[in-house]
BASE-674633 format. One line per field, with one value per residue (C-alpha): x, y, z. Coordinates in steps of 0.25 Angstrom, whole numbers. Last residue first. Example, Ala and Ser with C-alpha at 12.3 -4.5 7.8 and 13.67 -1.06 7.14 Angstrom:
X <- (55; 49)
Y <- (-4; -18)
Z <- (29; 31)
***
This chain:
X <- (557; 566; 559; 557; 568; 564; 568; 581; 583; 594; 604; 615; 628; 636; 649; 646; 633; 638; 627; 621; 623; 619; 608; 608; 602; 593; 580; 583; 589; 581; 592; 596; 600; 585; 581; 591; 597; 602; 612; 610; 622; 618; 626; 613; 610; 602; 595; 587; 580; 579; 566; 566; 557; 551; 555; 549; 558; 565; 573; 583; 584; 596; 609; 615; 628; 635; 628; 619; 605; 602; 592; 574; 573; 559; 546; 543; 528; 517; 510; 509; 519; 521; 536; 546; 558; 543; 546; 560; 573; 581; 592; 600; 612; 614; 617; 601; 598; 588; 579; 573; 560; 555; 544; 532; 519; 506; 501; 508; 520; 520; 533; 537; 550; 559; 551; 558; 566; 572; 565; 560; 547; 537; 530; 516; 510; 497; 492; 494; 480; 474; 472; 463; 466; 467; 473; 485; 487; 481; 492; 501; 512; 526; 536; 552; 563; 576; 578; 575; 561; 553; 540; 533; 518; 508; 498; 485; 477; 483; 495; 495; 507; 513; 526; 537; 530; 535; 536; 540; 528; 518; 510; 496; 495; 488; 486; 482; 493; 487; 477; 466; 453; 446; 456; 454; 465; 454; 451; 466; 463; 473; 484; 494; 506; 516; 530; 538; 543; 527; 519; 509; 498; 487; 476; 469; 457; 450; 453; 458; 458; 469; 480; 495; 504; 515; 524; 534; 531; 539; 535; 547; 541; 527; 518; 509; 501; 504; 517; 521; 520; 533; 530; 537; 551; 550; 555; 542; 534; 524; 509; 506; 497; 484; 479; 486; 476; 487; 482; 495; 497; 501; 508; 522; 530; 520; 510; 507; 495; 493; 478; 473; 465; 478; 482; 494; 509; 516; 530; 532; 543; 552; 566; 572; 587; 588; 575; 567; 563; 560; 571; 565; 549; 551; 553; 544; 535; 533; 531; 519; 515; 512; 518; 513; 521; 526; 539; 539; 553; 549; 546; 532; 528; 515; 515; 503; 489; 479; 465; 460; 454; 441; 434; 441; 440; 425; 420; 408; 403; 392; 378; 375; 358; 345; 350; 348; 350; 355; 349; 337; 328; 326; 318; 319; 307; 296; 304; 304; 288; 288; 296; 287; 274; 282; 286; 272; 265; 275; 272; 256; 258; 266; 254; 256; 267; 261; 246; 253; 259; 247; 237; 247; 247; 233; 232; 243; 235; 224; 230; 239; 225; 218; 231; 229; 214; 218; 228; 219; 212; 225; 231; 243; 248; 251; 263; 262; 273; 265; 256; 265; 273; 258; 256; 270; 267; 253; 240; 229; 225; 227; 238; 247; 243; 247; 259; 265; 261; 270; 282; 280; 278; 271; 257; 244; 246; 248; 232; 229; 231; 227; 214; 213; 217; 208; 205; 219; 224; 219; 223; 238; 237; 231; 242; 252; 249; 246; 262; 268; 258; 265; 278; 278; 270; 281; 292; 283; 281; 297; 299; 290; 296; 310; 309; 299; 309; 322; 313; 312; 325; 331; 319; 325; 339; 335; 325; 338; 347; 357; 369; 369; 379; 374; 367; 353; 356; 369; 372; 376; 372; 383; 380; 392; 393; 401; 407; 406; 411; 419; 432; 436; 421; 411; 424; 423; 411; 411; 421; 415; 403; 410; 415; 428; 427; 436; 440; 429; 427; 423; 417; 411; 398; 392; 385; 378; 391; 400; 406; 415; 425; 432; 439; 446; 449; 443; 447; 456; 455; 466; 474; 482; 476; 461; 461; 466; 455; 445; 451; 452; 437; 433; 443; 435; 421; 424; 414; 406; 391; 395; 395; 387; 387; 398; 399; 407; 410; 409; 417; 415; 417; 408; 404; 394; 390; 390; 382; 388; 380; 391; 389; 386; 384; 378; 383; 373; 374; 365; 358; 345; 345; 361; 356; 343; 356; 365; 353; 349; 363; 366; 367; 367; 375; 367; 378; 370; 368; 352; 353; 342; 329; 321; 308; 306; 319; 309; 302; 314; 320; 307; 297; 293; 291; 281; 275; 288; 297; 290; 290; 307; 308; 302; 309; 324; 318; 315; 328; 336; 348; 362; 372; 374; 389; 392; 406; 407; 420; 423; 416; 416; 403; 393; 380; 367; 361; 347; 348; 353; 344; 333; 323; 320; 334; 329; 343; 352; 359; 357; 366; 363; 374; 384; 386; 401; 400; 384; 373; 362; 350; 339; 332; 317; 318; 312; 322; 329; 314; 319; 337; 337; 326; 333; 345; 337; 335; 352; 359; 368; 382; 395; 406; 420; 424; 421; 431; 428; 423; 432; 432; 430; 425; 411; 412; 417; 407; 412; 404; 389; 384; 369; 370; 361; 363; 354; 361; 374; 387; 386; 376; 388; 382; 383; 396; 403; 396; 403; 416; 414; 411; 424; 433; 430; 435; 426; 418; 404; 393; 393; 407; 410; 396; 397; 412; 407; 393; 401; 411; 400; 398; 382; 372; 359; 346; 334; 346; 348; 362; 352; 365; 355; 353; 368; 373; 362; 368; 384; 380; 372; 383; 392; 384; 384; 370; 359; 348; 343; 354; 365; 377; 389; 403; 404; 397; 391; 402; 413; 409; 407; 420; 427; 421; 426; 440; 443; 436; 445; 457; 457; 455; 465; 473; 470; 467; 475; 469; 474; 469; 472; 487; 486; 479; 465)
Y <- (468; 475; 485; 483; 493; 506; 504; 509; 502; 502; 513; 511; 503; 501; 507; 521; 520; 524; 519; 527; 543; 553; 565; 573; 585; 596; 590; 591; 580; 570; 564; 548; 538; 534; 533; 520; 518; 503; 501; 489; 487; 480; 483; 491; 497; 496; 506; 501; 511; 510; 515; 520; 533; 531; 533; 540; 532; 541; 535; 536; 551; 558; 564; 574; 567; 581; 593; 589; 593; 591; 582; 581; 592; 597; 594; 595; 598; 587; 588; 597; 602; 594; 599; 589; 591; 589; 574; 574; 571; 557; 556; 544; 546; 534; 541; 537; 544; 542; 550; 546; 554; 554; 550; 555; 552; 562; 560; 547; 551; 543; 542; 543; 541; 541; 550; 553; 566; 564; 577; 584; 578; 586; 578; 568; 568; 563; 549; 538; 534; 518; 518; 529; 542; 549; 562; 564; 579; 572; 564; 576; 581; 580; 582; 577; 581; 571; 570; 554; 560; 561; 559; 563; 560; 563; 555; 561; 551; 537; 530; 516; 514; 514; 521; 520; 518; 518; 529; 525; 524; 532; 524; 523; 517; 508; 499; 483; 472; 459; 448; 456; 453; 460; 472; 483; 493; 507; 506; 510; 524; 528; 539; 543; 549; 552; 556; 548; 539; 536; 536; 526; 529; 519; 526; 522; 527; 518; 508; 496; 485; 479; 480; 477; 487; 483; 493; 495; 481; 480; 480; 478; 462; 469; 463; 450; 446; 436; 429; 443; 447; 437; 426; 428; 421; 412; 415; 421; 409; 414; 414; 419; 433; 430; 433; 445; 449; 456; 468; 472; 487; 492; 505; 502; 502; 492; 492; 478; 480; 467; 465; 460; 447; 439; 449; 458; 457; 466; 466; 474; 478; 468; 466; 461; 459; 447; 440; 439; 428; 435; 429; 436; 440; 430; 418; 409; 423; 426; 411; 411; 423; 419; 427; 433; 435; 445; 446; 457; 461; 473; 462; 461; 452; 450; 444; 436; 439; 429; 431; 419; 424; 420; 424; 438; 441; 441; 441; 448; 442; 450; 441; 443; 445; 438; 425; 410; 399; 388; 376; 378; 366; 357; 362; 349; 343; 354; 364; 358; 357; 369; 374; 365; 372; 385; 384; 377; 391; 400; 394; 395; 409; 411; 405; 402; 392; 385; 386; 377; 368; 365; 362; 355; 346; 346; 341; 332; 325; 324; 317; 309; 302; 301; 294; 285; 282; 279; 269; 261; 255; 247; 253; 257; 242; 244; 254; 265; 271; 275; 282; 290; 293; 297; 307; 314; 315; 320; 311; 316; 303; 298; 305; 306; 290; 288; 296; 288; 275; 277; 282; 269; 260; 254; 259; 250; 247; 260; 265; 253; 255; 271; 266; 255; 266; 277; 282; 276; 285; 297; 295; 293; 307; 315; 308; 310; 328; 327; 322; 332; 343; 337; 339; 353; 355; 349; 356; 371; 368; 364; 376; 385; 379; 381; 397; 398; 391; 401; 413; 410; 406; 419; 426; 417; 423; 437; 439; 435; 443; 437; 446; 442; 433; 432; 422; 426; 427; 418; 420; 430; 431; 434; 431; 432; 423; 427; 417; 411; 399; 403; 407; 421; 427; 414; 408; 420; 419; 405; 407; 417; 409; 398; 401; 396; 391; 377; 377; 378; 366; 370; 358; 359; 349; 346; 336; 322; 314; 321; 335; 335; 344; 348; 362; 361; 367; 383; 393; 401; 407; 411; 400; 396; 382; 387; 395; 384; 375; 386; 386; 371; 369; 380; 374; 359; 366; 372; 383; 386; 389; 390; 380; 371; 364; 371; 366; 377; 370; 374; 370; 372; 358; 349; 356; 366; 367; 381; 381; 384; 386; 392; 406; 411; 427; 435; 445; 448; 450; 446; 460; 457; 443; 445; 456; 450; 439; 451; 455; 441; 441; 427; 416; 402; 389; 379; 372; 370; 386; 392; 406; 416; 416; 414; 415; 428; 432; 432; 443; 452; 450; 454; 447; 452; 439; 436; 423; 417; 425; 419; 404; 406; 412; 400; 392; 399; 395; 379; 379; 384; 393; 392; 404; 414; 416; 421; 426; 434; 442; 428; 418; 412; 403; 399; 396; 395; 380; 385; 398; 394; 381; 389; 375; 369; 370; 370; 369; 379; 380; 366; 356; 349; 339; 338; 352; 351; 362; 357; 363; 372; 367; 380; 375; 369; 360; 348; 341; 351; 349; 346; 348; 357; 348; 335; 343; 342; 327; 326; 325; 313; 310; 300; 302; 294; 296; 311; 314; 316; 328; 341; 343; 356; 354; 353; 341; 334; 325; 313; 303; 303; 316; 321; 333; 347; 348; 356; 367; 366; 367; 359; 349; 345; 339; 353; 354; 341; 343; 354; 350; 339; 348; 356; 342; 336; 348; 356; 353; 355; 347; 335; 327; 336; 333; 318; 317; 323; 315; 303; 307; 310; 295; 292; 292; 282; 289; 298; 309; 312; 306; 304; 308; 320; 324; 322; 330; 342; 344; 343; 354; 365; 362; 366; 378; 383; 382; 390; 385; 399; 409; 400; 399; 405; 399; 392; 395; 410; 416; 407; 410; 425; 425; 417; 425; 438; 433; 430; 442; 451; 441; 446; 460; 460; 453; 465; 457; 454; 443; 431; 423; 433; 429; 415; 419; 419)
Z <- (528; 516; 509; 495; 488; 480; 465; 459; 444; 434; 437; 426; 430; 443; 440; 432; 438; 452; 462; 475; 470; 478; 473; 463; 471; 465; 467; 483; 492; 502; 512; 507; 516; 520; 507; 505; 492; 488; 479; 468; 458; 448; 436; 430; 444; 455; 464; 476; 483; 499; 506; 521; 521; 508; 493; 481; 469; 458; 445; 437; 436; 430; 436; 425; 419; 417; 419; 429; 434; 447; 452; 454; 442; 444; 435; 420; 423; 417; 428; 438; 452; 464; 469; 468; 480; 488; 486; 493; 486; 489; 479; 472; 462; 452; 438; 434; 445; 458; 465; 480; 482; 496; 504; 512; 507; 509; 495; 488; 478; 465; 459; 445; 442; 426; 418; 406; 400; 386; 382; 396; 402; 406; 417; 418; 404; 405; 402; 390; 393; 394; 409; 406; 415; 427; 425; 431; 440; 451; 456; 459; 453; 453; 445; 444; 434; 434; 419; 422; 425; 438; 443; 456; 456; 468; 473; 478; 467; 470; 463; 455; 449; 434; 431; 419; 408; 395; 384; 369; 362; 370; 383; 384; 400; 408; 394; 398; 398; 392; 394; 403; 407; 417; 421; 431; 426; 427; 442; 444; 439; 429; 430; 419; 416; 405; 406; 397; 404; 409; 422; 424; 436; 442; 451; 462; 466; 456; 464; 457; 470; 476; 466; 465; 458; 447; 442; 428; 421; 409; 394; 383; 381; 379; 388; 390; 402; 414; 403; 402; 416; 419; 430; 442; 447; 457; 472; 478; 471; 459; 459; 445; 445; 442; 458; 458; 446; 434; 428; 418; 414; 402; 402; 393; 407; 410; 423; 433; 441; 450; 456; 468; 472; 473; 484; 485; 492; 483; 477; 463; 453; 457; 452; 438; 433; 442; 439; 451; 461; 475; 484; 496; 500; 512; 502; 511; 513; 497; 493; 505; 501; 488; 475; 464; 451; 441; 432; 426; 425; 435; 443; 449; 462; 469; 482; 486; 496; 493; 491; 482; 469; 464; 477; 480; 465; 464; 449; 446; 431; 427; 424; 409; 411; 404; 407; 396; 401; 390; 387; 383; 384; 369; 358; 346; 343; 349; 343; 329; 327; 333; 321; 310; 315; 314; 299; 295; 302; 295; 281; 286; 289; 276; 268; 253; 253; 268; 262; 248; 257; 266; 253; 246; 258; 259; 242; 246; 257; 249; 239; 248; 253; 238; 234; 247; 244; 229; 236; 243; 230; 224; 213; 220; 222; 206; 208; 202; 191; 181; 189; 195; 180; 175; 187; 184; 171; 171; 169; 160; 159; 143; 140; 155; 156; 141; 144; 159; 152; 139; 147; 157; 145; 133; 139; 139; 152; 158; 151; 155; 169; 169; 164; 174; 187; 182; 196; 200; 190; 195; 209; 203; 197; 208; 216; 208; 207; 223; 223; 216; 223; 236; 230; 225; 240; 248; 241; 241; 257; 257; 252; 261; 273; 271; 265; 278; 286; 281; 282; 296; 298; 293; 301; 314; 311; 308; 322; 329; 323; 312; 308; 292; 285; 270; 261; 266; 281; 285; 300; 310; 323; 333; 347; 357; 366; 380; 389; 403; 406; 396; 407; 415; 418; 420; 428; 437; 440; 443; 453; 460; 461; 465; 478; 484; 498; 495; 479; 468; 458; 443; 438; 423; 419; 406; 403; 404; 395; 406; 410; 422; 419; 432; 437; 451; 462; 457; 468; 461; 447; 441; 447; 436; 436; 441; 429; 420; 426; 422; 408; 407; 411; 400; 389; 392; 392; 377; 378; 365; 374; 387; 399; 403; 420; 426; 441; 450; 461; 476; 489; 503; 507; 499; 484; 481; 466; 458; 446; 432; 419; 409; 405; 389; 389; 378; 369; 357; 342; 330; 332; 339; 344; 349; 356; 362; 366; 373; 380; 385; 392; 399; 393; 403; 397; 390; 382; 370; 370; 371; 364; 369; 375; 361; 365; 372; 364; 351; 357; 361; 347; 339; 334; 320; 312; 323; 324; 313; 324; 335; 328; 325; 340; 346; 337; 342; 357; 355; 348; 359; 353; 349; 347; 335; 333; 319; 313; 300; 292; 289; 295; 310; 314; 326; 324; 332; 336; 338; 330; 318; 317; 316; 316; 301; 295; 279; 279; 269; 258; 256; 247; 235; 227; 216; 213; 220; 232; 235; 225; 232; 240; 243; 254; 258; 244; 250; 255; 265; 273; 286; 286; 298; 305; 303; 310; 324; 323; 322; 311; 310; 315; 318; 324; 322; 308; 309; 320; 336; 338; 346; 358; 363; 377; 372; 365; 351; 343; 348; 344; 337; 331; 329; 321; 320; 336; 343; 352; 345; 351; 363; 356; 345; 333; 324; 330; 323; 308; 309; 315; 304; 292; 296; 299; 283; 278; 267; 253; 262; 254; 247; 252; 263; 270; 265; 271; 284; 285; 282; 293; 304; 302; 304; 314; 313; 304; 313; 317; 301; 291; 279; 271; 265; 279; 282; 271; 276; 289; 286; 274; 283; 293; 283; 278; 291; 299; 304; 296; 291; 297; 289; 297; 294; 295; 280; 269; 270; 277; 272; 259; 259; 266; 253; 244; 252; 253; 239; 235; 245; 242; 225; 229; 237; 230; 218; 203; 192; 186; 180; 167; 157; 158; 155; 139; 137)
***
């Protein structure tokens, strides 16, 4: 064969998909998944069985967890030193397992996510309860295949004589596979192996009369019963895993929430920083102070309330916003017959049923091989004390062992095995007590056989042995359940006006987007003066509002940001706000367009966003409620290249007036906008001309009286009255609101509905600010172009005309 035959030319991808799919089918059934006989991963399988043949059991003094390590890695499992010790580590830990396989002493890491101190300083052995996952592995009860390097035996699975699967669940992440199937109470997983061997066709409702549900190390109270007879009956289920919490009453009109177990898989150390972080940034106020004050007799959680505040509230919000609340979700998967298999209840204590009657009837065949054995030298030895002289001098007369052993097998009828027994007695044997001995063990053989034979033939009597040995377990090892099981998931009503002090603040937008509120006491000592601002920026919104209310905050791109007042960071009047992006991120070309402050989202009320490019939309305001939110949320679906120009909340009898940069203005009622989806892109609004944008929109409320106040891009000012735009449809062209010119034809910069007394503040590119009073100014019709109140030639492009803040 020459260099060149040795290569193939074979696809890579056809080369990585076998690669890959060897290498899954090994981590699936080597590594992550537990067996859905004995419940346990193939290393834990390996650390368990090394130290049963080490002689390293509960009844024998501990021993150095490195040994077992080294001897584990050595014989069995040809992986790092750390993975068999992490596993070896949380079969020993009583928080993570219900009853723990290994006994370890030392630091074997704790609840708040420490982790275990390292091999050469704990020591270990397997605990009383492991004795019965290893009972009965030496006498043939499991298949033993040889170890990676053929110089030892290993299982391929324990004799496991309790459903070890089900009592201290599993937990694993494979590819393409991921199981989670939580503990359980002993006591109540035996009851439902002895009803399913009573009644192979119990069904789930039946078996949930004795098996209420999972029982967590950590106790904890489960509530949703549904979602656990779900979990029974397909593998999945949702249930909910809360802390036990009681409510103490201190001296002076305080309360404290005392947290006595938490859930299930919950670091206690990130749970206490969390809480404590929320109490930091004021998120949640009301909570003084947050105290762990666990010790050696158990778990204990102080969460101290300020004067006057109530702790259910509390409580309530901490089961909703950190773990002391969480959800587990069952997902039962495990190892059925060499293959990863969704495991329903009934499945999983069948799989271990079958398992024990597999168990059972080879260790009955092993005792009986071996009792039959023993009968065979009995009857033999009995024989020869009967003709003990003759045998005598038979042996004496021998040359040596060989010749003895066949003249006794010639002359007596012995067999081989009877002759070698005989030959090797001792002589103290002779004496007259022990034909009375032999005669005993003889008939205890013969019963024995008896028993063995009836459990091989009978399947009652197999099942009978298998239950017997079950109860035997149960009344050694059941402890109390420990979690509390409820029927119902309690809904969680939070009560804002409790969790959040009422307090009334300034809220401050810039159209820079910097946001922040401030406290009246900031805002009165700088009496509303020397707001902190960057130069090139300027407000977008002032309010006085409540912590308990809500800030609205649209994008030209058609998100909107919900933003609780009380979240917003408490900013002095002078300091600069904090930007919206470090609060929620957006797109570095996004700017905020409006902000609106809300009491309550009455449905009533309605938000409207107006496009460039001429499309509009109405949403009901009931619809931007948010309860969790980590980025901007879609108010609008905008096309590629338009933007946003308008967002605000408007009522049903207002009216609409916008205008285009081309100077054509419509109006139409409020009505004539559909109400739809915050997600929709909306209805046109106006038949725009090529090259033609919308520039104004102004909402005019029913019955109001003000005027319209145009201004263009070339500097000219105008005040028009509201009835110069008659109401007409949607989406018409609309009138012409200034004359046409030939030459350097005025165009729109902007319209602002003005009241009796308002000033306008235009500004331009150079900075030059002119200030335009209404009252200066007689209304004109749509023809007029107006009077100009800057020259751009010298002061620069129009670069913003807002309506002033009225001076006090």
């Amino acid at each position: 064969m020459t260099q060149t035959e040795s290569y193939q030319d074979l696809p890579l991808e056809e080369v990585i998909g076998d690669r890959f799919g060897r290498y899954s089918k090994y981590i699936i059934q080597d590594r992550a998944l537990p067996d859905a006989r004995d419940g346990l991963k193939p290393v834990q399988r390996r650390i368990l069985y090394a130290m049963f043949m080490g002689g390293n059991t509960h009844d024998k003094p501990f021993r150095k967890s490195a040994k077992t390590v080294g001897n584990v890695i050595g014989n069995y499992h040809p992986h790092g030193d750390s993975s068999v010790y992490e596993a070896m580590v949380r079969m020993s830990q009583d928080w993570k397992a219900r009853h723990m396989l290994i006994e370890m002493h030392g630091n074997n890491g704790s609840v708040d996510g420490d982790s275990a101190a390292a091999m050469r300083y704990t020591e270990a052995r397997l605990s009383a309860i492991a004795a019965e996952m290893l009972r009965d592995i030496q006498k043939e009860t499991v298949d033993l295949v040889p170890n990676f390097d053929d110089q030892d035996m290993e299982p391929t699975v324990l004799p496991a004589r309790f459903p070890n699967l089900l009592v201290n669940g599993s937990t694993g992440i494979s590819a393409g596979y991921a199981t989670d199937i939580p503990p359980h109470a002993l006591h109540e997983v035996l009851d439902a192996v002895l009803m399913r061997l009573k009644n192979p066709n119990a069904t789930v409702d039946e078996l949930m009369t004795v098996i209420k549900g999972p029982d967590f190390p950590t106790g904890g109270i489960i509530q949703g019963v549904e979602g656990i007879k779900k979990a029974y009956e397909t593998g999945r289920g949702k249930i909910i895993v809360r802390a036990k919490a009681e409510i103490e009453e201190l001296k002076g009109g305080k309360e404290q929430i005392v947290v006595t177990e938490i859930p299930y898989d919950v670091n206690k150390a990130n749970l206490v920083k969390k809480i404590d972080e929320m109490r930091l940034d004021k998120r949640l106020e009301g909570i003084a102070e947050v105290r762990d004050e666990s010790d050696r007799t158990g778990l204990r959680m102080v969460i101290e309330l300020k004067k006057e505040v109530p702790g259910k509230p509390i409580l309530q919000y901490l089961y909703k916003n950190t773990d002391l609340q969480i959800t587990y979700n069952f997902n039962m998967i495990a190892i059925y017959k060499r293959r990863p298999t969704m495991m329903t209840l009934p499945l999983l204590l069948d799989a271990y049923i079958d398992h024990q009657k597999e168990v059972v009837t080879r260790r009955s065949q092993f005792d009986l091989k071996k009792a039959k054995d023993r009968l065979h030298i009995v009857e033999g030895l009995m024989k020869a004390l009967s003709i003990l002289d003759e045998v005598i001098h038979t042996i004496r007369q021998s040359k040596d062992k060989r010749d003895a052993k066949n003249n006794l097998m010639l002359k007596f009828k012995f067999t081989e095995i009877q002759a070698e027994a005989i030959v090797s007695l001792q002589l103290y044997r002779l004496t007259n007590t022990d034909i009375t001995e032999l005669r005993e063990e003889e008939e205890e053989l013969k019963a024995k056989i008896a028993e063995l034979q009836s459990i091989l033939e009978s399947e009652a009597k197999l099942i009978s042995v298998i239950r017997k040995e079950l109860q035997d377990v149960r009344k050694r090892f059941a402890e109390p359940r420990r979690s509390i099981i409820e029927a119902e998931i309690e809904e969680i009503k939070l009560n804002l006006e409790v969790l959040i002090p009422s307090e009334d603040v300034v809220v401050t937008v810039t159209k820079d987007g910097y946001v922040k509120r401030t406290s009246q006491r900031s805002y009165n000592a700088s009496n509303g003066k020397d707001f902190a601002m960057k130069d090139s920026d300027h407000l977008l919104y002032e309010s006085q509002i409540n912590t308990q209310q809500h800030l609205l905050l649209f994008t030209s791109k058609g998100h909107y940001i919900y933003q609780p007042v009380h979240e917003l960071p408490d900013i002095r009047w002078k300091d600069l706000g904090q930007h919206i992006s470090s609060i929620v991120p957006i797109d570095s070309d996004e700017v905020i367009i409006n902000a609106r402050g809300v009491e309550t989202f009455d449905p009533d009320v309605f938000v409207m966003t107006i496009t460039k490019g001429g499309q509009i939309k109405r949403s009901p305001l009931n619809e931007y409620v948010v309860q969790r939110y980590s980025k901007p949320i879609k108010t609008m679906n905008v096309k590629k290249g338009d933007e946003v120009i308008y967002a605000d909340l408007v009522s049903i009898t207002d009216e609409i007036i916008l205008t285009t940069h081309f100077s054509y203005s419509v109006r139409f009622p409020m009505e004539d906008v559909p109400v739809t989806g915050v997600k929709t892109a909306g209805v046109k609004a106006i038949n725009l001309k090529e090259e033609d944008y919308i520039v104004a929109a102004n909402i005019i409320p029913e019955n109001d009286k003000g005027d319209l106040m145009l201004v263009t891009h070339r500097g000219a000012v105008k005040k028009m009255d509201v009835s110069e735009i008659e109401v007409s449809g949607r989406p018409k062209r609309g009138v012409v609101t200034v004359r046409e010119l030939k030459k350097n034809p005025h165009r729109v910069f902007t319209v602002i509905y003005v009241h009796k007394g308002d000033v306008l503040l235009v500004e331009t590119e150079k900075g030059v600010q002119e200030q335009v009073h209404e009252d200066n100014y007689r209304n004109a019709d749509r023809y007029s172009n107006g009077s100009f109140v800057v020259d751009i030639d010298t002061d620069g492009e129009l670069t913003r005309v807002v309506k002033m803040k009225p001076t006090k």
